[in-house]
C-alpha positions as CSV (number, residue, x, y, z in Angstrom):
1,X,62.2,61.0,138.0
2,X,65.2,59.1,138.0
3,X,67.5,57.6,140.9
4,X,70.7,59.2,139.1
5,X,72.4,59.7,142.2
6,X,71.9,55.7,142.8
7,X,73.0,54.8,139.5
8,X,76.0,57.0,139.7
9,X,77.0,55.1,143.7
10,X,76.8,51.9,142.2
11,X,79.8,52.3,140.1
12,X,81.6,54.1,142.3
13,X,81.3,51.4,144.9
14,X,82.0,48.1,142.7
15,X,85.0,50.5,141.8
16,X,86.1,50.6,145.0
17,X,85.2,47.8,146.3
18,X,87.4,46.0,143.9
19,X,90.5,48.5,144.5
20,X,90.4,48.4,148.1
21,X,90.6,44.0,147.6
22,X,93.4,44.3,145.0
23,X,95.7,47.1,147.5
24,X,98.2,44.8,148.3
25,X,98.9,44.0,144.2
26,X,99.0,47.8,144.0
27,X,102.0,48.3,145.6
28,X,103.4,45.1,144.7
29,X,103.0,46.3,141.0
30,X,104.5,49.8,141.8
31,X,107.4,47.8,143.1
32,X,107.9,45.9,140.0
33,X,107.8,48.9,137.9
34,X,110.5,50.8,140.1
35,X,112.7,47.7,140.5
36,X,112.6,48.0,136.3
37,X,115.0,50.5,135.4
38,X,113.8,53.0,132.6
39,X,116.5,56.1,133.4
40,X,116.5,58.8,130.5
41,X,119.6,59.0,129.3
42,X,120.3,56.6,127.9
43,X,116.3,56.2,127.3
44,X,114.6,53.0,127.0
45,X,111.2,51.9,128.1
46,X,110.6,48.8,126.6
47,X,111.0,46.6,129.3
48,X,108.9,48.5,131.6
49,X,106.0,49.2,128.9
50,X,105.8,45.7,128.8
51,X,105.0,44.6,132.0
52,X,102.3,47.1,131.9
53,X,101.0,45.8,128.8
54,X,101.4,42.4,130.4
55,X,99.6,43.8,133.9
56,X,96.5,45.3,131.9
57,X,95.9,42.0,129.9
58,X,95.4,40.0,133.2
59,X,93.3,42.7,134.4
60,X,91.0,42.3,131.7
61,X,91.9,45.6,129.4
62,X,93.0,44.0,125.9
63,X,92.9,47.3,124.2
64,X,96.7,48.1,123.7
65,X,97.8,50.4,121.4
66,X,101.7,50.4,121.2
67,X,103.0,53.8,119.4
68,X,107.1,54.6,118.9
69,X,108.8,57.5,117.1
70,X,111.8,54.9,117.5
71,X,111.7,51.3,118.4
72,X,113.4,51.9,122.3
73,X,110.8,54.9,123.0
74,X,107.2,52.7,123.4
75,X,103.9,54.7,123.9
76,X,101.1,53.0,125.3
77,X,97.5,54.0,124.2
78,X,95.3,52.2,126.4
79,X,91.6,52.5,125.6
80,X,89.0,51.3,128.0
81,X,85.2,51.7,126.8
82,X,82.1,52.7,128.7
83,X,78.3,51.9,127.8
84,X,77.3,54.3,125.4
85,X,78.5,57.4,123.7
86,X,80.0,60.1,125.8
87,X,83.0,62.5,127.0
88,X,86.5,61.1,126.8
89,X,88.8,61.2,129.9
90,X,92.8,60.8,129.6
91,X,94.7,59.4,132.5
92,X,98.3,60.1,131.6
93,X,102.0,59.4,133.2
94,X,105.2,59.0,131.7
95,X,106.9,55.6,131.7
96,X,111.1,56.9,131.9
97,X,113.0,58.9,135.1
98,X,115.6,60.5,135.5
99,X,119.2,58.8,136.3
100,X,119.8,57.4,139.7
101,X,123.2,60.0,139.8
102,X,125.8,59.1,142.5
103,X,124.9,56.1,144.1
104,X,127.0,56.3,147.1
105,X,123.8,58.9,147.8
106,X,121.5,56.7,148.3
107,X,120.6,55.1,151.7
108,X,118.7,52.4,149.3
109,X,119.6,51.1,146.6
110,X,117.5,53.4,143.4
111,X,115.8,50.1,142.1
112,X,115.3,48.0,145.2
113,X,111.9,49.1,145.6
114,X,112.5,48.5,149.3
115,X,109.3,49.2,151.6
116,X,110.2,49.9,155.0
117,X,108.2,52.1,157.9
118,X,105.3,52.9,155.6
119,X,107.4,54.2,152.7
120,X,107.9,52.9,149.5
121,X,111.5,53.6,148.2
122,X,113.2,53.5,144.7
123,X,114.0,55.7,141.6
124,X,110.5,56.9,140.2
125,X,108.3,55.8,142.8
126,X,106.9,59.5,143.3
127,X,107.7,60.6,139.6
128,X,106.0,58.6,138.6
129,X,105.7,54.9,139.1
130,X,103.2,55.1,141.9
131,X,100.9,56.8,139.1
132,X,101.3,54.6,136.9
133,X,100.2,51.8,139.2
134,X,97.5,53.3,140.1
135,X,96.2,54.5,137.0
136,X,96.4,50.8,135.6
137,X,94.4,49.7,138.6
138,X,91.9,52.6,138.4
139,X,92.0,52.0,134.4
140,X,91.0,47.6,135.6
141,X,88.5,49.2,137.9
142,X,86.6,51.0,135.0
143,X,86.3,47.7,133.0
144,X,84.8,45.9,135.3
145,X,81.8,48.0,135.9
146,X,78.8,49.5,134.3
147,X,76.7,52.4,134.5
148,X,79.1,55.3,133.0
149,X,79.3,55.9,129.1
150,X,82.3,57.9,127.0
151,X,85.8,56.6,127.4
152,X,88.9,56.1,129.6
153,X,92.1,56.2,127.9
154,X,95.5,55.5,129.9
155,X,98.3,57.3,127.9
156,X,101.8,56.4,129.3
157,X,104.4,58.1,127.5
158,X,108.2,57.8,127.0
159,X,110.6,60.5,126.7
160,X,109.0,62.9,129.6
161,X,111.9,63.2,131.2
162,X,114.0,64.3,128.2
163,X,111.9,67.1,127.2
164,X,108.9,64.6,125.4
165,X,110.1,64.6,122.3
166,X,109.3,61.0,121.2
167,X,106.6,61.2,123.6
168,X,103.9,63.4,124.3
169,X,105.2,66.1,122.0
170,X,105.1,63.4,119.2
171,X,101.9,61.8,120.2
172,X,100.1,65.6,119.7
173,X,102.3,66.5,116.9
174,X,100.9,62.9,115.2
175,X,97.3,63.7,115.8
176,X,97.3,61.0,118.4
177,X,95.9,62.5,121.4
178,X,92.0,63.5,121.7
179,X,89.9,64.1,124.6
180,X,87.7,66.2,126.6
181,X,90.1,66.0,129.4
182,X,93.0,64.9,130.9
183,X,94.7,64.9,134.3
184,X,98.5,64.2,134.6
185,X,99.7,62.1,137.9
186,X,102.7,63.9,138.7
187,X,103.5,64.2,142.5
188,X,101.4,67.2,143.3
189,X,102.8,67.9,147.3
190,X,105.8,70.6,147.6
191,X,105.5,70.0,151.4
192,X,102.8,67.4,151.6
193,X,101.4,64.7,149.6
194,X,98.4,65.6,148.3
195,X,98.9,69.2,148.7
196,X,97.0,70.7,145.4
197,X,95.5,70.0,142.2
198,X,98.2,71.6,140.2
199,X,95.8,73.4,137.1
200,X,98.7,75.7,136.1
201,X,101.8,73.6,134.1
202,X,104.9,76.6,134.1
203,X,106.5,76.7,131.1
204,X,110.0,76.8,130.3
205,X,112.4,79.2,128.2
206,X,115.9,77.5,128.1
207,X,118.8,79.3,126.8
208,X,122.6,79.3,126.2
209,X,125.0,82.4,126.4
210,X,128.1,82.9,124.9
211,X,130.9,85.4,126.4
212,X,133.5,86.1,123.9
213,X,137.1,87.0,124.7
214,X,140.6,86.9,123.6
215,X,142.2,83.5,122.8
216,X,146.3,83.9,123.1
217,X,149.3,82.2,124.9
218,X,148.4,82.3,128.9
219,X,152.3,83.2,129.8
220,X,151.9,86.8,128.7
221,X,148.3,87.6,128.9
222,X,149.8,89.9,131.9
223,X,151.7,92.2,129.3
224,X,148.8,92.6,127.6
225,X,145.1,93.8,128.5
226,X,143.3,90.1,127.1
227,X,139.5,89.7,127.9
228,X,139.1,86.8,129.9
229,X,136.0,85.1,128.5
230,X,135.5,83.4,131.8
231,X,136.0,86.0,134.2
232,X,133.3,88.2,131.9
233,X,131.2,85.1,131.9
234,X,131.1,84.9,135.6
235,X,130.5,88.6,136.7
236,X,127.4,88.2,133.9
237,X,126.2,84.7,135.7
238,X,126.6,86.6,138.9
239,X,124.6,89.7,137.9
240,X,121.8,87.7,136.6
241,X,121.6,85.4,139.0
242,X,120.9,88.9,141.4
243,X,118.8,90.7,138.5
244,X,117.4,89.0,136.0
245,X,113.9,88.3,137.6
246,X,113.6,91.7,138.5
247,X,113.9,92.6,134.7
248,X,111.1,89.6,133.4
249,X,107.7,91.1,132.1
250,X,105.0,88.9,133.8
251,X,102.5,89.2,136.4
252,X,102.0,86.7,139.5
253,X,100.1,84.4,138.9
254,X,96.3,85.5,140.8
255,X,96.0,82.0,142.3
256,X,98.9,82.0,144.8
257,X,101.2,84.9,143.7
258,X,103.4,82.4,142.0
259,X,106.8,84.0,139.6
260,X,109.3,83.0,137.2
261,X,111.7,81.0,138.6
262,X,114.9,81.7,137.0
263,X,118.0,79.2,137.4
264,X,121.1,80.7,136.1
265,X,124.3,78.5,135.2
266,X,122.6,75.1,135.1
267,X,125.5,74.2,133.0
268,X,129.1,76.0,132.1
269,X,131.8,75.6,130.2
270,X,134.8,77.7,129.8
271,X,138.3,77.8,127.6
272,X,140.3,75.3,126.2
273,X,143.0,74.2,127.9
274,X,146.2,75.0,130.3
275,X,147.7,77.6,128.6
276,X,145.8,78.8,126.5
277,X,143.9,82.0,127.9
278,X,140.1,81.7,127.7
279,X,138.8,83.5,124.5
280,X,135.1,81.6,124.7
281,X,133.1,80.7,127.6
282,X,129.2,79.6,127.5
283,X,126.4,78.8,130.0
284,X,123.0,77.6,129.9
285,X,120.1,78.8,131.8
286,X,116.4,78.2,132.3
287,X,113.7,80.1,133.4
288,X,110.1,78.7,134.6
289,X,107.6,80.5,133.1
290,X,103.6,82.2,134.3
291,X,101.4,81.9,132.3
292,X,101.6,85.2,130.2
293,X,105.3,85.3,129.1
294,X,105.6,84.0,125.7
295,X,108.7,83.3,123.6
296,X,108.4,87.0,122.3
297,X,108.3,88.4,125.1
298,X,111.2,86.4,127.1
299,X,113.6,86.5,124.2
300,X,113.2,90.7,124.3
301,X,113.7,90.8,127.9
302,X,117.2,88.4,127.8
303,X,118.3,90.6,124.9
304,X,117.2,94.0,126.6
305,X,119.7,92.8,129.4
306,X,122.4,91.6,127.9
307,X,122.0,95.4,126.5
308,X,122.2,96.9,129.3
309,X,125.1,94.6,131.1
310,X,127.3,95.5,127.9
311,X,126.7,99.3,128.4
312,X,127.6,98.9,132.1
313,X,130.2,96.7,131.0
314,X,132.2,97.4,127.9
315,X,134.8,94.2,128.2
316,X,131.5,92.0,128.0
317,X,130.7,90.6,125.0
318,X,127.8,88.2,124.9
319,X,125.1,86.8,122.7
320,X,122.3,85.1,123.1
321,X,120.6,81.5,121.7
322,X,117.2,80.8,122.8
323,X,117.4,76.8,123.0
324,X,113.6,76.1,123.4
325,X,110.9,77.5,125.0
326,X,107.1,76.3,125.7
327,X,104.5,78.4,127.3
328,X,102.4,77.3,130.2
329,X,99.2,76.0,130.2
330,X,96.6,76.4,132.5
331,X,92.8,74.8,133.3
332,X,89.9,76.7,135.1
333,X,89.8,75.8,138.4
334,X,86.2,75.3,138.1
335,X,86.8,72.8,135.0
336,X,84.6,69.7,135.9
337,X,87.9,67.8,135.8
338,X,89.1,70.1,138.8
339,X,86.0,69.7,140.3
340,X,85.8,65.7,139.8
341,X,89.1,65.7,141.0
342,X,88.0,67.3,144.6
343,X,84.5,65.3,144.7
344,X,87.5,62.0,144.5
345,X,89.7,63.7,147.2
346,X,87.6,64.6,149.4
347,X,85.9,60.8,149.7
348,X,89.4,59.0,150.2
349,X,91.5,61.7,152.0
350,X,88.7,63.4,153.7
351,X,89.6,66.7,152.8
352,X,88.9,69.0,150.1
353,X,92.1,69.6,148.1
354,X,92.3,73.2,146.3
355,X,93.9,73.8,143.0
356,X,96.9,75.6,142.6
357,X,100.3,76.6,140.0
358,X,102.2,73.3,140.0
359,X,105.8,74.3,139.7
360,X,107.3,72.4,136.9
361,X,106.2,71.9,134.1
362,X,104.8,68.4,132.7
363,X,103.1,66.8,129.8
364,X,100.0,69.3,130.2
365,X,102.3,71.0,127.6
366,X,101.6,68.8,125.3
367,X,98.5,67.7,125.9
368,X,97.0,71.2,126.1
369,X,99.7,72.8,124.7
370,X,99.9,71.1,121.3
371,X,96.5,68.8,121.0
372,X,94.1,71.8,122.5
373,X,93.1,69.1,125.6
374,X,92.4,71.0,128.7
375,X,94.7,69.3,131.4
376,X,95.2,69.1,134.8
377,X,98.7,69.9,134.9
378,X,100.0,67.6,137.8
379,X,98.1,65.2,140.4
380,X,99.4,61.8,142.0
381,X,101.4,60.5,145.0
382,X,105.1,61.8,146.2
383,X,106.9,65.1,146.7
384,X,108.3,67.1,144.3
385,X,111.2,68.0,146.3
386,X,111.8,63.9,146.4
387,X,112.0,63.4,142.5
388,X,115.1,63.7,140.7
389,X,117.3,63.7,143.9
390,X,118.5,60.6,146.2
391,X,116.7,58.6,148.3
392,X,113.0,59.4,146.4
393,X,110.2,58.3,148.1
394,X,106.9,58.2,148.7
395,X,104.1,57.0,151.7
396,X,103.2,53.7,150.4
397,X,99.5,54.0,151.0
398,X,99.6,56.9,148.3
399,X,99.6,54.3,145.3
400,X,96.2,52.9,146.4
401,X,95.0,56.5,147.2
402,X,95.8,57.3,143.9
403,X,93.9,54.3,142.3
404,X,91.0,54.9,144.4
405,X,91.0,58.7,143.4
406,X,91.4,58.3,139.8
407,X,89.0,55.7,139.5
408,X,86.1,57.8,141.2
409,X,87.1,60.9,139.6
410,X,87.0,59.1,136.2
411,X,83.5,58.3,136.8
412,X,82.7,61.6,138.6
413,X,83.5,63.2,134.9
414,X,82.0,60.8,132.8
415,X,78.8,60.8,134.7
416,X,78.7,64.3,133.0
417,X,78.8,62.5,129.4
């Protein structure tokens, strides 16, 4: 009979072997890609995309696929073959972030890429430069050894951060995504690194509301009985901020008990100037979605509300525009990319690390949501409390935990090829 378990070590430990030596250019990569801004808006990844392309070449993985819906937007399709025919395994992060904001709010500058105490600072270093890093490593790693068959793919996207439109969404939409698998790097911790294997991506329903009133000269709206657009506007923000969940048609999710989580007033507007008394006021909303609630079924609870506040209300007049809305995705947590994804956690952190309902939601939409590719909805280095606020940061060690995980979880799933 044959030594499979010995055939499947070797790999894993020339894969290690050479990610544990190249550590230090880890983390001196993950630097350079922070330290290269790639903020959406205004949205533009070229310069970072090409230091990645640049990175891979040296490491030996030639097989660079750029693809663009526009010529500022890059998509890199990395393919990395094994010996023989087998499964295919997507490694996938997204190349933008989010704008640094106020920078008087940051203790280090966003793109310094400062490492200090054991922490690696800078805009995107948990969501998701770290990943990236470590995925291009992991991706090097897999080229230099034998013994596994099928295929690696990196797929680093642009556009994540403004809703994937010229990125993931447009790579599935284009046919341009196939796999047997794929696990996102997101930051997976809420209150630790490492915390879960996020197999649930929530969706998201985003929608605006618009409170009619009555438009007339603001001197004499007290002789008069005007509707104030904004004042209606905020008892209705107020009153779904306090209700709205409550009126949702889902079910926890059986994992962890996880709900909607529903964020009212994420943006307002209101009138038209002094003087003028406010005859139109709007604000957007968005709710995170279990999986369950579909666009059907969100769209008749909003309405069914809005009903109901106008009945208890009659000065409120509202209506409802559903903006977008994607469904969540899940993965069985028994899904041998779950499971490969433990057998490589538990031999670098020592621990066995248990799936659970990631709370955003990420490319798995996309990927499994458009393409039909089973996804593991969020798994890398950071916090997600850390991304998209000041001062983001991550352990440093995390970027070659992550190269060393992906690398023997990659393996761990094409073994099954």
């Amino acid at each position: 009979m044959p030594d499979t378990g010995g055939a499947r070590a070797r790999p894993e430990q020339e894969a290690l072997t050479f990610l544990k030596a190249t550590a230090d250019d880890q983390l001196a990569f993950a630097r350079r890609l922070i330290a290269t801004p790639s903020p959406t808006p205004p949205g533009d990844e070229r310069a970072v995309a090409r230091l990645v392309k640049e990175r891979l070449v040296e490491l030996g993985v030639p097989d660079i696929t750029v693809l663009s819906a526009e010529p500022s937007r890059p998509n890199l399709m990395v393919r990395i073959p094994g010996h023989g025919p087998g499964k295919t395994l997507i490694l996938s992060g997204h190349l933008d972030t989010k704008p640094p904001g106020d920078l008087s709010r940051w203790r280090v500058y966003p793109y310094d890429a400062a490492v200090f105490g054991g922490v690696l600072h800078g805009l995107g270093s948990g969501d998701m430069k770290a990943s990236i890093a470590a995925m291009v490593y992991a991706g090097a790693a897999l080229a230099r050894v034998g013994g596994w068959a099928g295929e690696l793919h990196l797929v680093l996207t642009a556009d994540e951060e403004g809703g994937s439109t010229l990125g993931s969404k447009w790579l599935a939409e284009q046919g341009h995504l196939e796999a047997d698998a794929a696990i996102i790097g997101e930051p997976c911790g809420v209150t630790a690194e490492w915390e879960s294997i996020g197999i649930v991506s929530r969706g998201s329903a985003l929608f605006d509301i618009e409170v009619v009133g009555t438009q007339m000269h603001s001197s004499v709206s007290d002789r008069f009985d005007p509707v104030n657009a904004t004042a209606e506007m905020a008892w209705l923000i107020t009153k779904m901020h306090e209700e709205l969940l409550d009126h949702l048609t889902y079910r926890p999710h059986p994992l962890d008990g996880t709900r909607p989580t529903v964020s009212i007033g994420v943006m307002v507007e209101g009138g038209v100037f002094y003087g003028v008394y406010p005859g139109n006021a709007r604000f957007s909303s968005d709710i995170r979605l279990v999986p369950g609630m579909t666009e059907k079924s969100i769209t008749a609870d909003l309405e069914d509300f809005l009903d109901r506040a106008m009945a208890e209300n009659p000065r409120l007049d509202a209506k409802l525009k559903m903006v977008g809305c994607s469904e969540a995705t899940e993965i069985p947590a028994g899904h041998p990319a779950v499971t490969a994804l433990q057998h490589a956690s538990r031999r670098v952190l020592g621990r066995r690390v248990e799936p659970a309902v990631f709370p955003g939601a990420t490319d798995a939409l996309s990927f499994q949501g458009i393409a039909g590719i089973p996804t593991v909805a969020a798994f890398g280095p950071g916090l997600v409390p850390r991304a998209h606020a000041p001062n983001e940061r991550l352990a440093m060690y995390g970027v070659n935990q992550a190269a060393l995980i992906y690398a023997l979880a990659a393996l761990r799933f094409l073994a099954g090829s």
